[in-house]
C-alpha positions in Angstrom: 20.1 39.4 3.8 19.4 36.4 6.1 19.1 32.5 4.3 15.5 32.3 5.0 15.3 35.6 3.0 17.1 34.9 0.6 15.5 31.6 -0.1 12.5 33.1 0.4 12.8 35.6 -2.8 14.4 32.3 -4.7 11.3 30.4 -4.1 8.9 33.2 -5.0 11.0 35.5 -7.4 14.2 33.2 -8.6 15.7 36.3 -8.9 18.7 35.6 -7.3 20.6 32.0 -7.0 23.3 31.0 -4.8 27.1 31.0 -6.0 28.5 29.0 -2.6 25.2 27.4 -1.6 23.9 28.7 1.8 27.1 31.3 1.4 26.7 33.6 -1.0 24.1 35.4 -3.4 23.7 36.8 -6.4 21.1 38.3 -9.1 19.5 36.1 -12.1 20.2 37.0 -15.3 16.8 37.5 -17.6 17.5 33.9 -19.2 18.1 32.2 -16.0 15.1 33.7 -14.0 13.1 32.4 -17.3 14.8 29.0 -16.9 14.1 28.7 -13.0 10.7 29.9 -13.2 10.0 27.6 -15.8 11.3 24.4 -13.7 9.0 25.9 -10.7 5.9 25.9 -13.1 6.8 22.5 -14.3 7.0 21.0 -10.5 4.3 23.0 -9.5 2.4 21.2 -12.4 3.1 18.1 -11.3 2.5 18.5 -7.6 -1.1 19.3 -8.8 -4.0 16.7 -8.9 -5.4 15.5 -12.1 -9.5 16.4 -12.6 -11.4 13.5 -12.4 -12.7 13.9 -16.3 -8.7 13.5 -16.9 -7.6 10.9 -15.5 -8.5 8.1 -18.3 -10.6 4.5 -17.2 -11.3 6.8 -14.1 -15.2 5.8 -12.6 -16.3 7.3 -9.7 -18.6 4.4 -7.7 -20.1 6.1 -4.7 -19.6 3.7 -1.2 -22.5 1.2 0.1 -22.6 3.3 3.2 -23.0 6.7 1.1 -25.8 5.3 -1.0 -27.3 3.6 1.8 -27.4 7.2 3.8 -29.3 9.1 0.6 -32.0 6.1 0.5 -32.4 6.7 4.1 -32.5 10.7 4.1 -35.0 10.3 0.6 -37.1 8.2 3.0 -36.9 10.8 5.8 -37.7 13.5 3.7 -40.7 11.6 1.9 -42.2 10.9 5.4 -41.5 14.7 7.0 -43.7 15.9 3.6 -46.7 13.2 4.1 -46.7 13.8 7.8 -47.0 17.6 6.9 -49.3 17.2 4.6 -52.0 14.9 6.7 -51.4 17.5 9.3 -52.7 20.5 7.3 -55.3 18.2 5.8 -56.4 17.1 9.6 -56.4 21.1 10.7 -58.9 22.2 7.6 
C-alpha cells in the first residue's frame, strides 16, 4: 500500500494507524477507530464557522456603499415602472 494510500484511508476511515510513522501500518482496534474518529469530528467541528444567530453581541450593519446601491436600484426601478406606466397611458 503506497503512504498517500495509506494516509488516505487514515484520514477518511482511521482504520489503520501507523506503528513506525511513514514505515509501517496496521489495523485499528474498534476502540481506537472510535477514539480517532471522535478527535476528527471534534477538529472538524472547530474548523467550522459559527452561524451568525450564534455567535453572541454579533450585529450584522450592512456597508454605506451596499445601502447606497439598493437606494439607487429602488430609485431605478420606481422610475422604469412610471416610465412604463405613462407610456401605456400615452398609447391608449
Amino acid at each position: 500500500m503506497s503512504k498517500t494510500y495509506a494516509e488516505q484511508v487514515m484520514r477518511d476511515h482511521c482504520s489503520i494507524t501507523w506503528v513506525i510513522p511513514n514505515k509501517t501500518i496496521r489495523d485499528t482496534t474498534n476502540e481506537e477507530r472510535i477514539a480517532l474518529r471522535a478527535k476528527q469530528a471534534e477538529r472538524v467541528k472547530r474548523l467550522e464557522p459559527l452561524a451568525a444567530s450564534e455567535i453572541h453581541g454579533l450585529k450584522f450593519i450592512p456597508p454605506a456603499s451596499g445601502k447606497l446601491a439598493t437606494d439607487w436600484e429602488t430609485r431605478w426601478i420606481s422610475e422604469a415602472r412610471d416610465f412604463v406606466k405613462s407610456a401605456t397611458e400615452c398609447a391608449a
